[in-house]
C-alpha positions as CSV (number, residue, x, y, z in Angstrom):
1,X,30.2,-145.7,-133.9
2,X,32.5,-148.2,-132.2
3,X,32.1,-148.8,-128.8
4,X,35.2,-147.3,-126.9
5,X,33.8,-143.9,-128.7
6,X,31.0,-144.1,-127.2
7,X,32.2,-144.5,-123.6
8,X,35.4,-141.5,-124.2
9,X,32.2,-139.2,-125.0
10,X,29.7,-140.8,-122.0
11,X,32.9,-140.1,-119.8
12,X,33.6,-136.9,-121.4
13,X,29.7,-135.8,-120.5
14,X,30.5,-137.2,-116.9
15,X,33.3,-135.0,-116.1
16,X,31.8,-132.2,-117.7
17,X,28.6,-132.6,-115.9
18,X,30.3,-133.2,-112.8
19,X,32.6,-130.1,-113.0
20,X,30.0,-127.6,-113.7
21,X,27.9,-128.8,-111.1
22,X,31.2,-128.4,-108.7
23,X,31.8,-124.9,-110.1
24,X,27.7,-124.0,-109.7
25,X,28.0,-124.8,-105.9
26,X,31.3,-123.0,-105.5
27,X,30.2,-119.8,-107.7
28,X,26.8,-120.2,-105.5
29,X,29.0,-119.5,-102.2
30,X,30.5,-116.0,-103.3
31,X,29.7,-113.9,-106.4
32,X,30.4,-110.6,-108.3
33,X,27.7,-109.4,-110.4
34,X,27.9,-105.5,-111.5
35,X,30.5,-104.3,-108.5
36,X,28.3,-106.4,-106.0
37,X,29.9,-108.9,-104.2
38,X,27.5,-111.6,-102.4
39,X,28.7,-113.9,-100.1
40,X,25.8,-116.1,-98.4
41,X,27.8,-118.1,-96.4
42,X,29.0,-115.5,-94.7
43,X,26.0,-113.5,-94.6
44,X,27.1,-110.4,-96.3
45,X,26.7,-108.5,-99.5
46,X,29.1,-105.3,-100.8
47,X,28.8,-102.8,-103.8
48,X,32.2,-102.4,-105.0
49,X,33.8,-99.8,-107.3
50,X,34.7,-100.7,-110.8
51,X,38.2,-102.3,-110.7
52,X,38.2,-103.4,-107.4
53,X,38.6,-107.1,-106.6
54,X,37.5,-109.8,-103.3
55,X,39.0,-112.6,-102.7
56,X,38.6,-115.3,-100.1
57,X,42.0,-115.4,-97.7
58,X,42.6,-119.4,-97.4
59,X,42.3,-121.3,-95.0
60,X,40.1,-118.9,-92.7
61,X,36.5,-118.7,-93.5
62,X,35.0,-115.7,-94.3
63,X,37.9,-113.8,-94.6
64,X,39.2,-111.8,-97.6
65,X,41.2,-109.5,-99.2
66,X,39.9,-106.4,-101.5
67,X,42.1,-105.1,-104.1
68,X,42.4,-101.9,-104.4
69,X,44.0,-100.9,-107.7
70,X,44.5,-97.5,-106.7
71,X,45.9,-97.9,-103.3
72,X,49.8,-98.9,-103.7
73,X,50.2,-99.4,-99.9
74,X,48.1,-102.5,-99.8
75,X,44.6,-103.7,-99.4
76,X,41.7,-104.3,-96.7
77,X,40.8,-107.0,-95.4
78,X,37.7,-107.8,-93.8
79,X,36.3,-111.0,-91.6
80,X,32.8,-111.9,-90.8
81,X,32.2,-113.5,-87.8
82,X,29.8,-114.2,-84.8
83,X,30.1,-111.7,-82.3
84,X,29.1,-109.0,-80.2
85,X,30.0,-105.3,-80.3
86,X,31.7,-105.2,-77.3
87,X,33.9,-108.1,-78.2
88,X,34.5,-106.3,-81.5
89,X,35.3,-103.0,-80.2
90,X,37.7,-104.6,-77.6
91,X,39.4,-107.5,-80.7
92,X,40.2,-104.1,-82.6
93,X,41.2,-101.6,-80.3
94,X,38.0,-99.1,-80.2
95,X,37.1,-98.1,-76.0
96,X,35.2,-95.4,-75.1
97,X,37.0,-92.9,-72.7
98,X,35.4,-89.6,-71.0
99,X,31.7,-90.8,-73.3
100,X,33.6,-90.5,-76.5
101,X,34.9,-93.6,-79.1
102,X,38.4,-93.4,-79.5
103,X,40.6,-96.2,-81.1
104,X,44.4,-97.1,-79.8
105,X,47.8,-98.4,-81.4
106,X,50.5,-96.8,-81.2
107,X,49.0,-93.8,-79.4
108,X,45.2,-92.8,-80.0
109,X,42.9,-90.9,-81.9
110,X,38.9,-90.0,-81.9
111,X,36.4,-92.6,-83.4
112,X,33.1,-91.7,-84.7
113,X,30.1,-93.9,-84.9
114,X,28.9,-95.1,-88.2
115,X,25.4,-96.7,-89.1
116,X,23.4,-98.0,-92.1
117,X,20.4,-100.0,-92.4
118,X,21.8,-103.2,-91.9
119,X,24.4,-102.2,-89.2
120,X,26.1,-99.8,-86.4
121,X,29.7,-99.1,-85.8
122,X,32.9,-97.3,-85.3
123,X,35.3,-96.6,-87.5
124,X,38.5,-94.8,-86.3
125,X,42.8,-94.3,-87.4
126,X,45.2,-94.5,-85.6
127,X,49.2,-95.1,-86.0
128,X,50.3,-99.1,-85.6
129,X,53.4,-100.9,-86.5
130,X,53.8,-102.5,-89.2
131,X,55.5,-106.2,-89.6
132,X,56.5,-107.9,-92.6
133,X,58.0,-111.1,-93.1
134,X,60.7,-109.8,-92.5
135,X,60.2,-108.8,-89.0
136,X,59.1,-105.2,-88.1
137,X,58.7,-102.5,-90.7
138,X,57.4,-99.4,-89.0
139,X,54.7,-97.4,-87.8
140,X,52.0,-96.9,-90.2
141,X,48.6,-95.1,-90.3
142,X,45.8,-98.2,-90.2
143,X,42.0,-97.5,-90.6
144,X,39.8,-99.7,-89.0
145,X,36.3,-100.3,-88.7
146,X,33.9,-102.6,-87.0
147,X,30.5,-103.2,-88.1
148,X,27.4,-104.9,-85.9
149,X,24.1,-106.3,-87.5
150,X,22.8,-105.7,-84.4
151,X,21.9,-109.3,-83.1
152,X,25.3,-111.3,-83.5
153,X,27.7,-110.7,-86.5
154,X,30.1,-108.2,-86.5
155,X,32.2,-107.3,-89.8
156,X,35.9,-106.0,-89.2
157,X,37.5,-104.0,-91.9
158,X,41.1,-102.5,-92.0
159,X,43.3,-101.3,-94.2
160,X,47.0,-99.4,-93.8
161,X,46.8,-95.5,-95.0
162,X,42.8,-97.0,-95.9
163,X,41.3,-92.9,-94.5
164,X,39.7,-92.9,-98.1
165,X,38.8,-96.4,-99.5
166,X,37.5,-97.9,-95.8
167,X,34.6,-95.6,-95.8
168,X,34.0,-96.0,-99.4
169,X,33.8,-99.9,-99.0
170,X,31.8,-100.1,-95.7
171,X,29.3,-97.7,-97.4
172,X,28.5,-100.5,-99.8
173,X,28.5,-103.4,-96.9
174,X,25.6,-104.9,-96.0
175,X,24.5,-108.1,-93.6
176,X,21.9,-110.1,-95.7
177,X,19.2,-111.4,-93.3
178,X,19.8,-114.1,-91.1
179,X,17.0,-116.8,-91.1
């Protein structure tokens, strides 16, 4: 074999080698695997239905965008961060008022607490405007829902006319154990 062959296929192993390497660390970061979606990074795991889709929201970390095939008035979103649950409730609108949760927009409406194994919180509708890029839009019905691992992360999830598919997705969330 002559030898600029022999270096094209060397370099050819190189680039190869390098580029799955690159795409083993990135796929180690977040991945799908039978409807569950595990994100280390961020310290979260989710069992999605079939069809539905996560992506990461560039340029913020740990945010993203689930695709709901089904629900034509958009999708949910949802950021993990460091925080407490008061900060959470108060970033998203949820108060408590005569002992009861309630959660505020463009009026308000009753709250209800919501727990698994990995995590408390309050989940909650209420009417909001809506802006485009275009400027305002209108009030719509948003569904929100904060979750708490119950040392300091909180998850916040919400989704326009979401009353169906935000309970369905924060009933597959879970925080993975922070070391």
């Amino acid at each position: 074999m002559s030898s600029a062959i022999v270096r094209l296929m060397k370099s050819k192993f190189v680039v190869s080698f390098f580029l799955l390497t690159f795409l083993g660390l990135a796929g180690a970061q977040a991945t799908t695997v039978h409807g569950l979606f595990l994100n280390k990074e961020c310290g979260f795991q989710v069992k999605i239905p079939s069809g539905w889709r996560i992506k990461p929201v560039p340029p913020k970390q740990c945010t993203f965008k689930v695709i709901v095939p089904q629900h034509p008035d958009g999708d949910l979103e949802i950021l993990v961060r460091d925080g407490e649950m008061a900060q959470g409730s108060d970033d998203l609108g949820f108060s408590k008022e005569d002992g009861k949760w309630i959660v505020q927009g463009e009026g308000s409406s009753q709250a209800t607490e919501i727990h698994s194994s990995s995590w408390t919180g309050l989940q909650g509708s209420v009417d909001t405007r809506i802006y485009s890029k275009a400027g305002y839009s209108g009030l719509g019905s948003q569904t929100r829902a904060l979750l708490f691992d119950r040392k300091n992360k909180i998850a916040e999830v919400t989704a326009y006319d979401g009353e169906e598919f935000v309970p369905q997705f924060v009933k597959g969330f879970q925080f993975l154990a922070q070391p």
